[in-house]
C-alpha positions as CSV (number, residue, x, y, z in Angstrom):
1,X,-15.6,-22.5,26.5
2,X,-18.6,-20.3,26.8
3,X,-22.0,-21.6,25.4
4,X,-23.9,-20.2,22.5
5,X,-26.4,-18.9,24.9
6,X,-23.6,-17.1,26.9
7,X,-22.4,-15.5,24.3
8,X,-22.4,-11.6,22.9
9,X,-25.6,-11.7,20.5
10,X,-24.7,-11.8,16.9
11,X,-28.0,-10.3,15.7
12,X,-30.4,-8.5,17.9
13,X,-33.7,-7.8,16.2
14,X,-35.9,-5.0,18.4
15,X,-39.8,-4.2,17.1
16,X,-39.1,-4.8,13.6
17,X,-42.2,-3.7,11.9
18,X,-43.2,-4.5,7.9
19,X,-45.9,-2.5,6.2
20,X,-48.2,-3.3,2.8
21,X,-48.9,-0.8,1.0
22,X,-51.0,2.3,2.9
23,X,-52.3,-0.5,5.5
24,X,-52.8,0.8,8.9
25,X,-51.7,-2.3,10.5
26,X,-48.3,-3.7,10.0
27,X,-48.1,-7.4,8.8
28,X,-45.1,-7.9,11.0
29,X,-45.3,-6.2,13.8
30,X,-42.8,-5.2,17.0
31,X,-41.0,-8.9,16.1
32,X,-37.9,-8.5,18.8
33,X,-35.3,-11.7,19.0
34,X,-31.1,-12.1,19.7
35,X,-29.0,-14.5,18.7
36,X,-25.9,-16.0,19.6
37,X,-23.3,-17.4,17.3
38,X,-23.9,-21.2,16.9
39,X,-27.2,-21.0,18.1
40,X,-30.3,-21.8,16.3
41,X,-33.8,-20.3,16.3
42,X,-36.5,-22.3,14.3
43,X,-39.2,-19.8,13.7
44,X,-42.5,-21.9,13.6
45,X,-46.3,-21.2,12.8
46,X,-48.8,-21.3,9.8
47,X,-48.4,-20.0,6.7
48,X,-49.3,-16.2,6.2
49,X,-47.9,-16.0,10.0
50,X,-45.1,-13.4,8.9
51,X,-41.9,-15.9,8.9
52,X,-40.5,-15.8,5.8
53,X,-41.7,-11.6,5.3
54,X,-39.1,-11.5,8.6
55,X,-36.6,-13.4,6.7
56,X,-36.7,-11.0,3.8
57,X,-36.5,-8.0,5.9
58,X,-33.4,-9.3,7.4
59,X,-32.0,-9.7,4.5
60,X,-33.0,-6.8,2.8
61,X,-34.8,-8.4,0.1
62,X,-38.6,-6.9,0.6
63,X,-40.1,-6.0,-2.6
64,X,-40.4,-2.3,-2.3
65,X,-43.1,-1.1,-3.0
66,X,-45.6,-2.8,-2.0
67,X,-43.3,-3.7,1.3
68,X,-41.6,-1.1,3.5
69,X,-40.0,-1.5,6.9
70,X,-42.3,0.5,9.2
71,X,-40.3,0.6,12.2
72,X,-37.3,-1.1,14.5
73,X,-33.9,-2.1,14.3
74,X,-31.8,-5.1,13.2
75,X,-28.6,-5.2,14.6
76,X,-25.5,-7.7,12.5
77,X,-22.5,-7.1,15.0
78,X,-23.8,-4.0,16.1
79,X,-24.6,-2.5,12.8
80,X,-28.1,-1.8,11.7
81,X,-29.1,-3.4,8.5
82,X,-32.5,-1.8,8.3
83,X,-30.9,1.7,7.9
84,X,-28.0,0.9,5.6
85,X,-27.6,2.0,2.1
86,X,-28.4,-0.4,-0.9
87,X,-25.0,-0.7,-1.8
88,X,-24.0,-1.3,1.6
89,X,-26.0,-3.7,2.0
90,X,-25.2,-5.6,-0.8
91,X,-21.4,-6.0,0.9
92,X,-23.2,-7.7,3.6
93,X,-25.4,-10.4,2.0
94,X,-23.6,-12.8,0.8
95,X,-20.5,-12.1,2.9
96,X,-21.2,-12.0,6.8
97,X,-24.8,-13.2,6.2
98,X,-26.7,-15.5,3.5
99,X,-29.9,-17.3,2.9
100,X,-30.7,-20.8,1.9
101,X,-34.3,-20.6,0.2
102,X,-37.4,-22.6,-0.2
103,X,-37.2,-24.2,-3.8
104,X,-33.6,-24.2,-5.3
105,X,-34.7,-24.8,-8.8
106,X,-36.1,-21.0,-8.6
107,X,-33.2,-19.5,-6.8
108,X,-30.4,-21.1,-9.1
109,X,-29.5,-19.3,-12.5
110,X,-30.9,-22.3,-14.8
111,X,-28.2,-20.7,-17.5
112,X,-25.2,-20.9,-15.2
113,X,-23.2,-24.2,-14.1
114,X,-23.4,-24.5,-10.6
115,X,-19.7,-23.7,-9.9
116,X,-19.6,-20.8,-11.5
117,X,-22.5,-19.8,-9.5
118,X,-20.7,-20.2,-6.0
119,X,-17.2,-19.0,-7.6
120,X,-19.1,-15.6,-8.3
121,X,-20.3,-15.2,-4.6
122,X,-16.6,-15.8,-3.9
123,X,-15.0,-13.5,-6.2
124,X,-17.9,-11.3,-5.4
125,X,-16.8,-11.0,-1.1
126,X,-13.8,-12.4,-1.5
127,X,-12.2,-10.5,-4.1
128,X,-9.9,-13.7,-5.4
129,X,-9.1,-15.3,-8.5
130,X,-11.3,-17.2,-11.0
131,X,-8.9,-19.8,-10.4
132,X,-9.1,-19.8,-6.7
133,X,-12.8,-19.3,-6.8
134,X,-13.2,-21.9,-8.7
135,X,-11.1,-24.3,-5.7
136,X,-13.2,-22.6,-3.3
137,X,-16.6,-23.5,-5.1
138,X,-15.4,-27.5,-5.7
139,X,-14.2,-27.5,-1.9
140,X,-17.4,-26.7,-1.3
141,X,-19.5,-29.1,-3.1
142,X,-17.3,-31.6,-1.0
143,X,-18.3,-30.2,2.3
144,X,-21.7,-31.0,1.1
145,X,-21.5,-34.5,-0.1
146,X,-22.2,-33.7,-3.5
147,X,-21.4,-37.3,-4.8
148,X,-18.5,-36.6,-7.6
149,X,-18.2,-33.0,-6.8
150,X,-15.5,-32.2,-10.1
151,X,-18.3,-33.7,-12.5
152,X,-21.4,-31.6,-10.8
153,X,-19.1,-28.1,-10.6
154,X,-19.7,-28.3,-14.5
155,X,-23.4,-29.3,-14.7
156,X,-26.2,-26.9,-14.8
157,X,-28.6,-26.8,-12.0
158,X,-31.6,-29.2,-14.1
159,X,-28.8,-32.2,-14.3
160,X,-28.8,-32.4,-10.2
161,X,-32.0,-34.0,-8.3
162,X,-34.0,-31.9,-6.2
163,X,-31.7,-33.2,-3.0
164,X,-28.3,-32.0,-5.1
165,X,-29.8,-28.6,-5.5
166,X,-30.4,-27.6,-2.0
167,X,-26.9,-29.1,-1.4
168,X,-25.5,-26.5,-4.0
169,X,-27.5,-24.0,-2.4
170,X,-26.4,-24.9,1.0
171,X,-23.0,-24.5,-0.6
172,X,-23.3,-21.1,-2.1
173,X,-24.7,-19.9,1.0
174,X,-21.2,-20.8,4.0
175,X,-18.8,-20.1,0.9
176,X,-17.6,-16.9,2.5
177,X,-18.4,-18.4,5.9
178,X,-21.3,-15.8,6.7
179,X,-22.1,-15.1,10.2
180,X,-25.4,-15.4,9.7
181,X,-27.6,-18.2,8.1
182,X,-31.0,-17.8,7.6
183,X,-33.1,-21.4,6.2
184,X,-36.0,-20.7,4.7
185,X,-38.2,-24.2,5.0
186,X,-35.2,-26.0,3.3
187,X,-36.4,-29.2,2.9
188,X,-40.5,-28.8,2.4
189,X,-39.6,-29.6,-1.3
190,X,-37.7,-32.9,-0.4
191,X,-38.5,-36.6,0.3
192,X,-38.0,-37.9,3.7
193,X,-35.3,-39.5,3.4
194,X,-33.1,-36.5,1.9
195,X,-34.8,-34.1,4.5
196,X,-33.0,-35.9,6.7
197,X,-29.6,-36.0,5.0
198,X,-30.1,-31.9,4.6
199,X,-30.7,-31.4,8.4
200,X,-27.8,-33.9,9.5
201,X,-25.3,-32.2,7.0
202,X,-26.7,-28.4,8.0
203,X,-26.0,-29.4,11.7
204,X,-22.3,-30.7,10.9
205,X,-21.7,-27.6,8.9
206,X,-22.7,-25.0,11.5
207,X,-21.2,-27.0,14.4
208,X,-17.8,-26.2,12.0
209,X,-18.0,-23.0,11.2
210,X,-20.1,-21.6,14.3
211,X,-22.6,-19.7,12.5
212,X,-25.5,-18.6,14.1
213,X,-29.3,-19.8,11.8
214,X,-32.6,-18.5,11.5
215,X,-34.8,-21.8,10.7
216,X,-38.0,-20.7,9.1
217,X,-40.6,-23.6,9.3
218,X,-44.2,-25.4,10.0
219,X,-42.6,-28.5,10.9
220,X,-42.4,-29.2,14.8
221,X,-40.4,-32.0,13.7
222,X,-37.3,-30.2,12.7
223,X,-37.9,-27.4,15.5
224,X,-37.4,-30.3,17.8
225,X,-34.1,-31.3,16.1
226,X,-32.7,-28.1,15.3
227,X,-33.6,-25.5,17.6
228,X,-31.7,-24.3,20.8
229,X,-34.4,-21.3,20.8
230,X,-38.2,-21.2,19.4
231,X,-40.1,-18.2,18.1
232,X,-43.8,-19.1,17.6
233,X,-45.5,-16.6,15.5
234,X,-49.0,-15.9,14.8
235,X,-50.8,-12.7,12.4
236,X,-47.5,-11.1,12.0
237,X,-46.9,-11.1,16.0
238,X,-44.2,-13.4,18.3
239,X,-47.0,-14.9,20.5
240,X,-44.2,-17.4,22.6
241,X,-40.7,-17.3,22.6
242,X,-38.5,-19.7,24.8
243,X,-35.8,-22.5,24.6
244,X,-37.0,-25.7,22.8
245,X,-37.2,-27.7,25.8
246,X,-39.3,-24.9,27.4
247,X,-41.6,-24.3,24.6
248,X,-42.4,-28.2,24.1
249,X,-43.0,-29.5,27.7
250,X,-44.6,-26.2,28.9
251,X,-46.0,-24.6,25.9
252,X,-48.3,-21.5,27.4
253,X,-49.8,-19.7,24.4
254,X,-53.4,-21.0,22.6
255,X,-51.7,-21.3,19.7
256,X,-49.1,-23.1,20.4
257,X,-50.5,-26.1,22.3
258,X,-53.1,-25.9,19.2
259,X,-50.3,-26.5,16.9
260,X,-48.7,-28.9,19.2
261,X,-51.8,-30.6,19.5
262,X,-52.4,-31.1,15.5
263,X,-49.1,-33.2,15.5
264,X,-49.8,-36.7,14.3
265,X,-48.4,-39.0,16.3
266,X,-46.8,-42.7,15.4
267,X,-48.6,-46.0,15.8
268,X,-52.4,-46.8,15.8
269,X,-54.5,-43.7,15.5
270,X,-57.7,-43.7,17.6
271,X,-59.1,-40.5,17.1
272,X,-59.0,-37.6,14.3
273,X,-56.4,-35.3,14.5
274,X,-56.4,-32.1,16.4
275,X,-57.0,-28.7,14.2
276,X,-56.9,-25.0,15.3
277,X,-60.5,-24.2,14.1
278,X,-60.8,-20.6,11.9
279,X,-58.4,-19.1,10.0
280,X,-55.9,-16.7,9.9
281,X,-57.2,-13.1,9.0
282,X,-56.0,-11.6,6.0
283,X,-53.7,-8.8,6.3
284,X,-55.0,-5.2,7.3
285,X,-58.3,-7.1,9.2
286,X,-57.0,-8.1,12.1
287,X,-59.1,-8.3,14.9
288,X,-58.4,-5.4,17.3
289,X,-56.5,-6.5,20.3
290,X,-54.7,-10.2,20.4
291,X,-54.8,-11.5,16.5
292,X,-55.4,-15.1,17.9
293,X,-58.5,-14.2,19.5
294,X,-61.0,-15.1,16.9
295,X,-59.7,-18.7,17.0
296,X,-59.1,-18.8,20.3
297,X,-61.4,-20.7,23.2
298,X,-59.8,-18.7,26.1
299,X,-60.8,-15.7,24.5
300,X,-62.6,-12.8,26.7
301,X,-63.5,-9.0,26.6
302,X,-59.4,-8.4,27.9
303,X,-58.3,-9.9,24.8
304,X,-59.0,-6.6,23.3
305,X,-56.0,-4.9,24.8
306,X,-53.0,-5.8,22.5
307,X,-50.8,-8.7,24.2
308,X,-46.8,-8.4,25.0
309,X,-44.3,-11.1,25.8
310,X,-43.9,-11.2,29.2
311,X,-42.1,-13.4,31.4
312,X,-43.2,-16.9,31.9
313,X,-40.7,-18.9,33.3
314,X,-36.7,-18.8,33.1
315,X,-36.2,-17.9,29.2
316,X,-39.9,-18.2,28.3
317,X,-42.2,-15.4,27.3
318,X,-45.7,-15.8,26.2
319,X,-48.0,-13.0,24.3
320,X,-51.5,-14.1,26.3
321,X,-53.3,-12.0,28.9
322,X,-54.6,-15.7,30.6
323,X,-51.0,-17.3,30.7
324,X,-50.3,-19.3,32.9
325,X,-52.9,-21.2,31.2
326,X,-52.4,-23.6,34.8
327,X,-54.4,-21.1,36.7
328,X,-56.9,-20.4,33.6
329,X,-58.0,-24.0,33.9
330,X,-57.7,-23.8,38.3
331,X,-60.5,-20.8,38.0
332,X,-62.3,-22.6,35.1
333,X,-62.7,-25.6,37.9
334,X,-63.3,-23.1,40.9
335,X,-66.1,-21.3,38.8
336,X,-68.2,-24.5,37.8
337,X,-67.4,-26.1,41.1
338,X,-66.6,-29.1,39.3
């Protein structure tokens, strides 16, 4: 049986570009990725990097205006969601591809139980009966250890715990077993303890029904627990892309061995913890040229010229003129004869 990496992509993304307003620089910019079914990539970086604005393109949620696509192609099984019609579009989300978001409470209808919520996306893509909506929505709730799923399919969203919610959400999201997932930091809102409940039970559930997932996130924790692919992202830019194992033991970008560095680590700390000093630029000031290089300590006059990923190793590309950062540091020591 063929891997996920073997297989035909299931979305391919090429120089998908988001604009604000009359800017002359695009907030996301030429962000290109593929995607196998059951594989996961854990988008990663600071907030403001362009993650979740990626997201929302995908999904064809951008508010418009301000937001416009500006430019590329996203490709769901060969057909190209950034030109398709509204209504189109809307056969799409929900069906062959949903999205799990941030803070349930927000996303939920406070006025509607929670099964009727899930039976609608049913009846919506699936074009069944209230009755057999209703099955589907209670078979789901049991798929995600909702504990007494026939009680909860009557409760409104306030009467479940934070934990509950996301389960509900993760619920609505695979009933019409969508090809597509995208997670949008699904556990920042939750304890510990559930976190990890929500990542175990996402894991089981896409191992089931073979979806491919975008995981947005800032936390290198779950990138190292979820991801089979990592897309680091910086000013609206992919600075490093690679497989998980590449990106952690060889990580070649600035930015990413910054934010690699600022992980805390267990037992006794001796020293303070590592930061990225600066801060991201606001959008429509970037600095002309690579966007990391007013934070950056490698930075030269070449960093002028706008990066691409390149090649840096078997399935890793990097966005930095220096990488190899290896031979950076071997000139460095060559220079000052040290």
């Amino acid at each position: 049986m063929p891997s996920p990496a073997d297989a035909l992509p299931i979305l391919d993304v090429d120089g998908l570009s988001v604009r604000l307003g009359k800017m002359d620089q695009n907030i996301v910019d030429n962000v290109s990725f593929t995607l196998a079914p059951g594989q996961t990539l854990c988008v990663v970086g600071e907030s403001g990097c362009g993650k979740s604005l990626t997201a929302l393109a995908l999904m064809g949620l951008l508010q418009s205006p301000p937001l416009s696509i500006s430019g590329g192609t996203a490709r769901l099984g060969g057909e190209d969601l950034l030109s398709m019609q509204p209504a189109d579009f809307r056969e799409i989300r929900g069906g062959r591809m949903a999205m799990i978001f941030q803070e349930p409470m927000t996303s939920l209808n406070p006025g509607l139980r929670i099964g009727e919520q899930i039976a609608e996306s049913v009846r919506r893509h699936k074009g069944v009966s209230r009755a057999a909506a209703r099955n589907r929505a209670l078979e789901m709730l049991r798929r995600v250890r909702i504990p007494a799923p026939e009680k909860r399919l009557d409760e409104y969203p306030h009467q479940l715990s934070g934990g509950m919610r996301q389960r509900a959400m993760i619920a609505m999201a695979l009933a019409n077993d969508p090809e597509l997932l995208i997670a949008d930091e699904p556990t920042t809102a939750l304890d510990v303890t559930i976190q990890a409940q929500i990542l175990d039970l996402m894991r089981v559930l896409q191992s089931e029904t073979g979806a491919a997932m975008i995981m947005i996130t800032h936390d290198l924790g779950v990138v190292a627990e979820m991801a089979d692919k990592v897309a680091v992202m910086y000013g609206g830019h992919i600075v490093e892309a690679g497989s998980v194992e590449r990106i952690f033991t060889d990580p070649q970008h600035p930015y990413t061995i910054g934010l690699m560095s600022s992980m805390p680590s267990l037992g006794r700390r001796q020293d303070r913890l590592v930061t990225v000093p600066g801060v991201v630029p606001q959008p429509g000031a970037m600095p002309k040229g690579c966007r990391f290089a007013t934070r950056c300590p490698f930075r030269t006059e070449a960093c002028e010229t706008v990066p691409v990923l390149r090649p840096c190793g078997e399935g890793h590309e990097v966005a930095c003129i220096h990488a190899p950062l290896e031979n950076l540091a071997a000139r460095d020591l060559r220079e000052t004869g040290t």
